[in-house]
C-alpha positions in Angstrom: 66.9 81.3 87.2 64.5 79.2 89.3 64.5 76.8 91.4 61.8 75.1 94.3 62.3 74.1 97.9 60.3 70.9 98.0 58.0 71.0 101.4 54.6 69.5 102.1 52.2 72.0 100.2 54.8 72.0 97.3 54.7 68.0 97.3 50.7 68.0 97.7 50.3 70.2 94.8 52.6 68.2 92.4 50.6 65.0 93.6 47.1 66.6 93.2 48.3 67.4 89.8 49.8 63.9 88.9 47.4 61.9 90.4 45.6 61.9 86.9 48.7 60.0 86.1 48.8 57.8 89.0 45.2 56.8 88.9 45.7 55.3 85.4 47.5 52.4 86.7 51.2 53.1 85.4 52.1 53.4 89.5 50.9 52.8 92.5 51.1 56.1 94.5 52.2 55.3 98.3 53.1 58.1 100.7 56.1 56.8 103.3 55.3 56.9 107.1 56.9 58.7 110.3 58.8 61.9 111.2 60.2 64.5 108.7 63.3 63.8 107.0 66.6 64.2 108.7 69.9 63.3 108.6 69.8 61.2 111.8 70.1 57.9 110.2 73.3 59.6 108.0 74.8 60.2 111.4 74.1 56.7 113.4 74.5 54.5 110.1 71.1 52.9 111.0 69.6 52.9 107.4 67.4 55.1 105.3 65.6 58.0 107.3 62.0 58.5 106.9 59.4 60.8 105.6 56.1 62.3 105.8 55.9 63.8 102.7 53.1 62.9 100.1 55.7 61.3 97.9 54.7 59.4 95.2 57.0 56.6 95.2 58.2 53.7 98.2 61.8 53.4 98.2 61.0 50.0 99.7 58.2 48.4 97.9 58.9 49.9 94.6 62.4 47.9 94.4 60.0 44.6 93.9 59.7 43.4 89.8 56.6 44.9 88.6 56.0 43.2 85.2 52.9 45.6 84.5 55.0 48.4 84.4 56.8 49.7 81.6 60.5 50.2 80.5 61.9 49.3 84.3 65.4 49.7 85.2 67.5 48.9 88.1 71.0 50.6 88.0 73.4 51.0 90.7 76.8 52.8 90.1 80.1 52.9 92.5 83.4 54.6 93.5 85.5 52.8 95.8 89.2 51.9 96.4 90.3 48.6 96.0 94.2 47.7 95.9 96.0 51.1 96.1 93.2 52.2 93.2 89.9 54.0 92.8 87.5 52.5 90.9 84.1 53.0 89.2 81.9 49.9 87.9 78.2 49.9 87.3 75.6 47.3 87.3 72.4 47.4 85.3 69.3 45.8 84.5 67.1 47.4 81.7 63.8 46.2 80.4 62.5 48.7 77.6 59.6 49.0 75.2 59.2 51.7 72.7 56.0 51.2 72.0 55.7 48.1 69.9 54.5 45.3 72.2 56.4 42.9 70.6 60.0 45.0 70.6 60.8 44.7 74.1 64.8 44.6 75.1 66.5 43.9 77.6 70.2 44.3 78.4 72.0 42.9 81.8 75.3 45.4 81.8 78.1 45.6 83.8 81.3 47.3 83.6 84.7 48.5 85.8 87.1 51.7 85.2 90.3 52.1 86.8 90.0 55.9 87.4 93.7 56.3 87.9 94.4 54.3 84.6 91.9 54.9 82.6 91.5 51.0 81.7 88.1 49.6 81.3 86.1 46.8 80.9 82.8 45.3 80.7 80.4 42.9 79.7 76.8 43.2 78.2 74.2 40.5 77.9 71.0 40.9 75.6 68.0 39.1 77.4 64.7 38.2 76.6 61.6 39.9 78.1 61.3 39.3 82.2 64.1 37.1 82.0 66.5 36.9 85.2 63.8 38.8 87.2 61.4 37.7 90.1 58.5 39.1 91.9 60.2 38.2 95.1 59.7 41.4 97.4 63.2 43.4 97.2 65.6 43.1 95.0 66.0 39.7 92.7 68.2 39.9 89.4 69.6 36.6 88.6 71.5 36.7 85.0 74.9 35.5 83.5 76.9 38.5 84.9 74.7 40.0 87.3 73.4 38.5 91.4 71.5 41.3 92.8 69.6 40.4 95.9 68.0 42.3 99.1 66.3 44.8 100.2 66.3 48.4 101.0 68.4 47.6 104.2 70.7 45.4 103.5 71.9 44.0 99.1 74.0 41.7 98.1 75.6 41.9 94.3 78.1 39.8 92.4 78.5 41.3 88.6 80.8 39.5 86.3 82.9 41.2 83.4 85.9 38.7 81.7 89.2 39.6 84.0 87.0 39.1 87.2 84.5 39.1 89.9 82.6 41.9 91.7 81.4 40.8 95.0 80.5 43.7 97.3 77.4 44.4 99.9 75.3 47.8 99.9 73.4 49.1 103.2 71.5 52.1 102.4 71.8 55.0 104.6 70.2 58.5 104.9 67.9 60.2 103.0 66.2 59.2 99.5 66.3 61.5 96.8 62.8 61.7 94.9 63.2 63.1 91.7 61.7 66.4 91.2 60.8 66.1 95.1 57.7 63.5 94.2 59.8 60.5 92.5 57.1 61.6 89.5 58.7 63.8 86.5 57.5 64.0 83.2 60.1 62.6 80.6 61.4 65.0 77.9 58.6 67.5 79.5 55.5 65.8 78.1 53.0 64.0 80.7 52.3 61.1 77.9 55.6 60.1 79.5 55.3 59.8 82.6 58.4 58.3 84.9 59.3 57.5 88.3 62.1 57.7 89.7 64.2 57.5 93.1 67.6 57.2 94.4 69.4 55.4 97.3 72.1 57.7 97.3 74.6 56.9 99.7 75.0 53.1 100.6 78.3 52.0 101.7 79.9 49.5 100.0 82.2 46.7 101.0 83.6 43.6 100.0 86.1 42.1 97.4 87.1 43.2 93.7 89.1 39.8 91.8 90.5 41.0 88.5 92.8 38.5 86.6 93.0 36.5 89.8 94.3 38.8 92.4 91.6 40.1 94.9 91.4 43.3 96.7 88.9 44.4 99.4 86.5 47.0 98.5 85.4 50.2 100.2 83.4 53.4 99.4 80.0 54.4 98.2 77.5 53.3 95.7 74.4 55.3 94.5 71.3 52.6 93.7 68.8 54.3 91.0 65.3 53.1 90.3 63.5 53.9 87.5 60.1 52.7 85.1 57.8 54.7 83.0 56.5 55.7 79.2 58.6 56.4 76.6 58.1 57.8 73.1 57.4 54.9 70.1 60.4 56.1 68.2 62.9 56.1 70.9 65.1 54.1 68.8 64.8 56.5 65.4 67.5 59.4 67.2 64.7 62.3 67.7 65.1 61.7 71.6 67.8 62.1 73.5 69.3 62.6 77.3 72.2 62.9 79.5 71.9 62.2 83.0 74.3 62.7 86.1 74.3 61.7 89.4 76.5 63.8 91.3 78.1 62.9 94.8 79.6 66.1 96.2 82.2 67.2 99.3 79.9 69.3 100.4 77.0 66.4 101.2 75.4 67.4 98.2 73.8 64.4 96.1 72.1 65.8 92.4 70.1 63.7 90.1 70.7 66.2 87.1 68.5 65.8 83.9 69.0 67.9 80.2 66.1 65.4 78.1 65.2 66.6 73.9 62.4 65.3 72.1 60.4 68.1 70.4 61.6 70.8 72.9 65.1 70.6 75.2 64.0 70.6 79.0 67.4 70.8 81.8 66.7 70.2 85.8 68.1 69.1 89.1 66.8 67.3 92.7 69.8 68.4 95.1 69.4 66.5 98.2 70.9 68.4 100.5 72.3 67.0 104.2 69.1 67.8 106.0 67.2 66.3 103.8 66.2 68.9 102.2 65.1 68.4 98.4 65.2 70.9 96.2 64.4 71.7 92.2 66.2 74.2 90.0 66.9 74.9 86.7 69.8 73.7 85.4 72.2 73.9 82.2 74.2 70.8 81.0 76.9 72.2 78.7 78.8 69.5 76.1 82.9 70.9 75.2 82.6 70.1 71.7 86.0 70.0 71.6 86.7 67.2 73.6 83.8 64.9 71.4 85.2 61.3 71.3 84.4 59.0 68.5 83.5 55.3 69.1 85.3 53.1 66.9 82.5 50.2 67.7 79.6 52.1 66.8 80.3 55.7 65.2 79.2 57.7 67.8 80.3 60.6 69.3 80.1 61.5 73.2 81.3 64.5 75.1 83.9 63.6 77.7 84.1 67.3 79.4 81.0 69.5 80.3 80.5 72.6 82.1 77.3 72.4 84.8 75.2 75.5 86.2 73.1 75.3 88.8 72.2 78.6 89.1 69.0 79.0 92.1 72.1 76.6 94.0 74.9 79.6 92.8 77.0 76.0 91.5 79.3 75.9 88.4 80.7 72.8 87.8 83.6 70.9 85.3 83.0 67.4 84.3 85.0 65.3 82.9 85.8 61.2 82.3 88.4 59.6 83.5 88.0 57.3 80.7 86.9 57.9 76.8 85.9 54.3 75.7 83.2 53.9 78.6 80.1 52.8 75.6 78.1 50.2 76.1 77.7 49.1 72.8 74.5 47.0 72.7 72.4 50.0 73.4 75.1 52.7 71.8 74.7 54.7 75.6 77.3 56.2 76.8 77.7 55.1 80.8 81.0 56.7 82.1 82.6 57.4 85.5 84.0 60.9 86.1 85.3 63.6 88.3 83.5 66.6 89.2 85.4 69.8 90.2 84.0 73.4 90.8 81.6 75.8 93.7 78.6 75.2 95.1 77.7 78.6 97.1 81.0 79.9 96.3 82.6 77.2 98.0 84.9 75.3 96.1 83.9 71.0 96.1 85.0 68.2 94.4 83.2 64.5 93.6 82.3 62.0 91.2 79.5 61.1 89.1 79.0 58.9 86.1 77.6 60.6 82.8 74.1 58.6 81.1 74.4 59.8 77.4 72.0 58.2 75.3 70.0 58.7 71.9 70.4 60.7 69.3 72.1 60.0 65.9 
């Protein structure tokens, strides 16, 4: 049971030991200016607080199209009310190579639960390499279902499925989360693989949801997560695998939660807490095998319930879908809104997450 407040010397001494990494042109290591991290811009609404912290990611620079970079993604999922509902959706661009030069894929994804229904749809696009991106400083995704455009003040994003339109604003607030306090992690705990990634956690969200020709405003929160980096050469053969979580809980709590199996199983969390505070713990992701659920589109089976412990953070928490059929098929990854329910501190909180389940057989 372990777990690491992130502060400067903890920072330093993760950069002084990825640097290594840095140096060998995968990123370019940039350390964002002025005061310590609070929660002041939280409290005015006046956009992303700052940090001194020898990060090793810019929340602003690093949202630009890199094309020398490898396996880039752009993802940005939301849970709002529109119309006497809640709602998910997600919005995705992912440009992946597994280590064949000439296999790259890229899939433009979007896709909407009703999480009082359960109904669901979406749409998926297969691209070619680069295609519908820009090096335009910001944000600039420009394919058949998906307008993403702006900044890390201010983005705009209309994403398409076949009943409708998605047509909502973000404006970034608050503090960044770096995953594993640096925005520099190690994928499936081997350094060959080295990613990068960061959050915009909490952006509010407004603007208008048309399904089937009736339109309904929008309003609630969207977490925006960027991510590039190495991954293994036989991604695609079912020897890796992952699940991801980003959790948004009552108590202020946001968690970028990780469990990641290649040759060895590695499970870990970056709360970002109110203050700012970012810290890294051990963590258990637990599947109920009993409530597996088979995909009649591609044979696959996902979890749609799982127990989390976050022990070093004394937080148990129950998972679970408000949907089963949530696949994206073109990549067979599992991309699901859900509810989250349980104590953090032996305090009881709620929220909502969506669930990343992807590789394996």
């Amino acid at each position: 049971m372990r777990k690491t407040t992130i502060g400067a010397a903890a920072i330093a001494s993760a950069l002084i030991a990825s640097m290594g990494l840095v140096s060998a042109g995968t990123a370019t290591a940039t350390t964002a200016a002025g005061p310590a991290a609070t929660d002041s811009s939280a409290a005015s609404g006046k956009g992303l607080a700052d940090t001194n912290l020898p990060v090793l990611v810019d929340p602003t620079t690093d949202l630009t199209y890199n094309p020398d970079r490898p396996n880039q993604s752009w993802y940005v999922t939301a849970h709002v009310t529109a119309g006497g509902h809640r709602y998910g959706f997600l919005a995705h661009y992912n440009q992946f190579n597994v280590g064949d030069p000439d296999q790259w894929r890229t899939l433009s994804a979007v896709s909407i639960t009703d999480e009082d229904t359960g109904w669901y749809t979406k749409s998926e696009i297969g691209l070619a390499p680069g295609a519908g991106l820009s090096d335009k400083q910001g944000v600039d995704i420009h394919t058949d279902n998906i307008t993403w455009t702006g900044d890390a003040k201010e983005m705009k994003l209309r994403a398409k499925v076949p009943e409708g339109t998605i047509d909502v604003m973000f404006r970034p607030r608050g503090n960044v989360l770096y995953n594993m306090g640096t925005g520099y992690f190690p994928m499936f705990g081997d350094a060959r693989y080295n990613n990068y990634e960061y959050a915009l956690p909490t952006m509010d969200t407004s603007g208008t949801l048309t399904l089937n020709g009736h339109t309904d405003k929008v309003r609630g929160q969207s977490w925006l997560d960027r991510q590039w980096g190495a991954l293994p050469a036989d991604l695609t053969s079912g020897r890796a695998s992952w699940a991801w979580m980003n959790l948004n809980l009552s108590n202020g709590d946001k968690v970028s939660l990780w469990k990641t199996k290649y040759d060895k199983e590695n499970s870990w969390a970056t709360v970002l807490k109110p203050d700012g505070t970012q810290t890294v713990a051990e963590a258990t992701l637990t599947p109920d095998s009993s409530s597996l659920w088979t995909s009649p589109h591609t044979g696959k089976s996902y979890p749609t319930r799982w127990k989390v412990s976050i022990p070093g953070e004394h937080a148990k928490l129950n998972v679970t879908v408000h949907a089963e059929d949530q696949e994206l098929v073109t990549t067979r990854r599992y991309e699901g809104t859900a509810a989250v329910a349980g104590t953090v501190g032996h305090r009881p909180v709620t929220g909502t997450t969506y669930i990343e389940v992807a590789g394996g057989q």
